[in-house]
C-alpha positions in Angstrom: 4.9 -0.7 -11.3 6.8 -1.7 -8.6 10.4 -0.2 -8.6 13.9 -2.3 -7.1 17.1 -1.2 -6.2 19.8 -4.2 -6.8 22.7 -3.2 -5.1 25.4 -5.5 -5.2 29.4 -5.1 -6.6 29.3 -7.9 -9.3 27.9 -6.0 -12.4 27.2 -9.0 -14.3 25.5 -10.0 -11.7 23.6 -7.0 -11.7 22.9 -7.0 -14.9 21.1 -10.7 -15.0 19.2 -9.8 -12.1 18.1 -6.5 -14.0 17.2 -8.4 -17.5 15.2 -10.6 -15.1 13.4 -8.3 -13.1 12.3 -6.2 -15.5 11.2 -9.4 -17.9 8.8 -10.1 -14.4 7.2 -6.7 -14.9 9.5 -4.5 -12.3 11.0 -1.4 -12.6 14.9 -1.5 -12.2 18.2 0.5 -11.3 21.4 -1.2 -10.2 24.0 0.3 -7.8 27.4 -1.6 -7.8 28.0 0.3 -4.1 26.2 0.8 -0.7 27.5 4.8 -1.6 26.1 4.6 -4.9 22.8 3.5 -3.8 22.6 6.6 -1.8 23.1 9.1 -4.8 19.9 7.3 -6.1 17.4 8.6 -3.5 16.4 5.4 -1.5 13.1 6.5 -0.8 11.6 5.8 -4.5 12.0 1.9 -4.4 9.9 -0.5 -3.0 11.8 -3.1 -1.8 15.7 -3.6 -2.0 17.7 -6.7 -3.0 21.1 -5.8 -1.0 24.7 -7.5 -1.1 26.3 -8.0 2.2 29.7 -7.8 1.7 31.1 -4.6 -0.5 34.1 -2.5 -0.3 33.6 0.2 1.6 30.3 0.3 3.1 28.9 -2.9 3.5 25.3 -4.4 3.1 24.6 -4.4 6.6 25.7 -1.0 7.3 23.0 0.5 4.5 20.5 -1.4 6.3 21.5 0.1 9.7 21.4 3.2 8.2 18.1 2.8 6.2 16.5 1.2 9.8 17.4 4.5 11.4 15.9 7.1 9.0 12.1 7.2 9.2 11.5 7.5 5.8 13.9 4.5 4.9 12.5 2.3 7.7 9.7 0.5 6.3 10.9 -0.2 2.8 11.8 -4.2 2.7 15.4 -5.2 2.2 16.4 -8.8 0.8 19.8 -9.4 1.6 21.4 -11.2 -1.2 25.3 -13.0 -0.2 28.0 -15.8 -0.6 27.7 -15.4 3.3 25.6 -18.3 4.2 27.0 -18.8 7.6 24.3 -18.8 10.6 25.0 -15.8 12.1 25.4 -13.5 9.0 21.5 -14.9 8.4 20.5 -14.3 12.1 22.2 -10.9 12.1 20.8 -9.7 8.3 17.5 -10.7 10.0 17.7 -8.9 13.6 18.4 -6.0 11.6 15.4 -5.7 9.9 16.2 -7.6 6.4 12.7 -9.1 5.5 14.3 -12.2 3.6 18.0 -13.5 2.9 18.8 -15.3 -0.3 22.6 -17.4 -0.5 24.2 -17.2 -3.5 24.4 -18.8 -6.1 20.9 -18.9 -6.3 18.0 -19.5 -9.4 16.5 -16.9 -10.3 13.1 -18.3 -9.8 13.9 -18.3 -7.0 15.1 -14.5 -6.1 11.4 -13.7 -8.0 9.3 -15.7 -5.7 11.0 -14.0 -2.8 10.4 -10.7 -4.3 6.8 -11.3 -4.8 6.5 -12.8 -1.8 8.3 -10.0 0.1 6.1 -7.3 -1.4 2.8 -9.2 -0.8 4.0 -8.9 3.0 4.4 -5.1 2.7 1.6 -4.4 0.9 -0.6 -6.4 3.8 1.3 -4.3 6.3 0.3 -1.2 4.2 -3.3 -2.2 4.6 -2.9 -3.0 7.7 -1.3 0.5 9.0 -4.1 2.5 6.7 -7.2 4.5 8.3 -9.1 2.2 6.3 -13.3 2.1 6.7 -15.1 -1.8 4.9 -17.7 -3.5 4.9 -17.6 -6.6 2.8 -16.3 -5.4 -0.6 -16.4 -1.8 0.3 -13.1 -0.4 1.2 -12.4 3.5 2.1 -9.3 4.9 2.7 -9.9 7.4 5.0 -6.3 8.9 4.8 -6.1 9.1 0.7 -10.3 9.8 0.6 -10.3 7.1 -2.0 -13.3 4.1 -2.8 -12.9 0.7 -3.5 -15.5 -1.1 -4.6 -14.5 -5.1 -4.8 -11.2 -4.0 -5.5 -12.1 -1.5 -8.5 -11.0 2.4 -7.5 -14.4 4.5 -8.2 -14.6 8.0 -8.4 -16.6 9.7 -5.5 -17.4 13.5 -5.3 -16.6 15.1 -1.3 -20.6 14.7 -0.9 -20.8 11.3 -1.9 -17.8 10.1 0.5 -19.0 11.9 3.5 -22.5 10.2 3.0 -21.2 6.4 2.5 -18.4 7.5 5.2 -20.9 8.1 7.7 -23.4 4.9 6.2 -20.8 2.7 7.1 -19.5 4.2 10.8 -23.4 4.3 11.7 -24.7 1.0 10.3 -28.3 0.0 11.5 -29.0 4.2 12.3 -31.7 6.1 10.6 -30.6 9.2 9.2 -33.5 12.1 8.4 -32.2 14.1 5.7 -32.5 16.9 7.9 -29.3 15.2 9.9 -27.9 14.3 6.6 -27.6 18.2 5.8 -26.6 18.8 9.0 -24.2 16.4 9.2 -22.5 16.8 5.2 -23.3 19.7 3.7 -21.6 23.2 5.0 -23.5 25.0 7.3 -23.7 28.2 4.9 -24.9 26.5 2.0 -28.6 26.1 1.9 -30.0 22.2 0.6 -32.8 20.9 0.0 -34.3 17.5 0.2 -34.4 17.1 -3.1 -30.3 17.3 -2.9 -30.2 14.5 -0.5 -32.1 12.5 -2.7 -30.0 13.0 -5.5 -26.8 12.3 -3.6 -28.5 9.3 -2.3 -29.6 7.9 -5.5 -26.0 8.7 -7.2 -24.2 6.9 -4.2 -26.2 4.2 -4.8 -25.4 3.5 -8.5 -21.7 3.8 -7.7 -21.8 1.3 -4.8 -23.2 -1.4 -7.6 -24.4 -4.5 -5.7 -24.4 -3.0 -2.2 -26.6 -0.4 -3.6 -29.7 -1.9 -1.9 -27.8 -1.9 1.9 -28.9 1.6 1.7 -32.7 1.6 2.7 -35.1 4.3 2.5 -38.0 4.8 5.5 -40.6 6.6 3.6 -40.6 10.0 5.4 -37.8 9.6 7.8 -34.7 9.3 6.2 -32.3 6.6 5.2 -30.0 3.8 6.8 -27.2 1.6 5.9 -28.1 -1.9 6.7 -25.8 -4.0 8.3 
């Protein structure tokens, strides 16, 4: 579940945008300060709908400071304000706000930005990863996790360093003599038989791709492309 930080000094205001939010499926928490936000541990939420102008300090400020820190820098800000003036837009925007929103405003309307906000990060995300496809294969090389057409399956170390290496060596023959080379410890003793366990496992879990894995009688094994 996806988790928002409204910050913004109205508290009704807060409080619709919370009953709303959470109604869509989000998770929550409202700050009615720029300070108060920063009690909450910024780094938890994944996207922040931010007021501009607060007493004390002021929408724009957090987001300066959030731009700054590293660990702050990459989580998307919606800046939410009465200020609907051209250059309070241009400036949210230079400063790294990823949409801006003039109140009064539907609240249809704030959801679709959210939704909209977050697909763009997620893509980023993807984008950013050490990620290994082909087709609907997906391997996160970072995380060591399998997606297999968008379902998370479960793969043992062995397994992932076999379809790992299927899919950076496409079209190349592998004798399972490589394979145990290649996988396996060097002070652990396999046999063939092991391969052809591993292989046969892999396969099952890898469901309609299962037959891109090809077997040269004698030789070995290759992932064709």
């Amino acid at each position: 579940m996806k988790k928002i930080l409204v910050v913004d000094d109205e508290l009704a205001l807060c409080e619709i945008m919370q009953f709303n939010l959470e109604a869509a499926g989000y998770s929550v928490q409202t700050a009615c300060s720029a300070e108060e936000a920063l009690t909450y541990g910024i780094t938890q939420f994944d996207i922040i709908l931010l007021d501009i102008m607060m007493d004390g300090m002021s929408g724009f400020d957090l987001a300066r400071l959030m731009r700054k820190e590293e660990r702050t820098r990459d989580i998307p800000i919606i800046f939410i304000t009465a200020c609907n003036d051209e250059d309070n837009r241009v400036n949210g925007l230079e400063m790294g706000g990823d949409d801006y929103i003039s109140k009064p405003f539907s609240i249809r309307e704030v959801l679709a930005r959210v939704a909209a906000v977050l697909r763009r990060t997620s893509d980023r995300k993807k984008q950013k990863a050490n990620l290994l496809t082909y087709e609907g294969i997906t391997i996160n090389l970072d995380l060591k996790t399998v997606e297999i057409d968008g379902n998370d399956v479960a793969f043992t170390k062995t397994e992932f360093e076999i379809l790992c290496l299927f899919l950076k060596e496409q079209g190349r023959l592998f004798s399972r003599k490589e394979l145990i080379g290649i996988v396996w410890p060097s002070d652990v003793v396999v046999l063939n038989r092991t391969v052809d366990v591993n292989i046969t496992r892999l396969r099952k879990k890898i469901g309609r791709y299962a037959d891109r894995i090809v077997t040269r009688q004698g030789y070995g094994y290759f992932f064709q492309k």
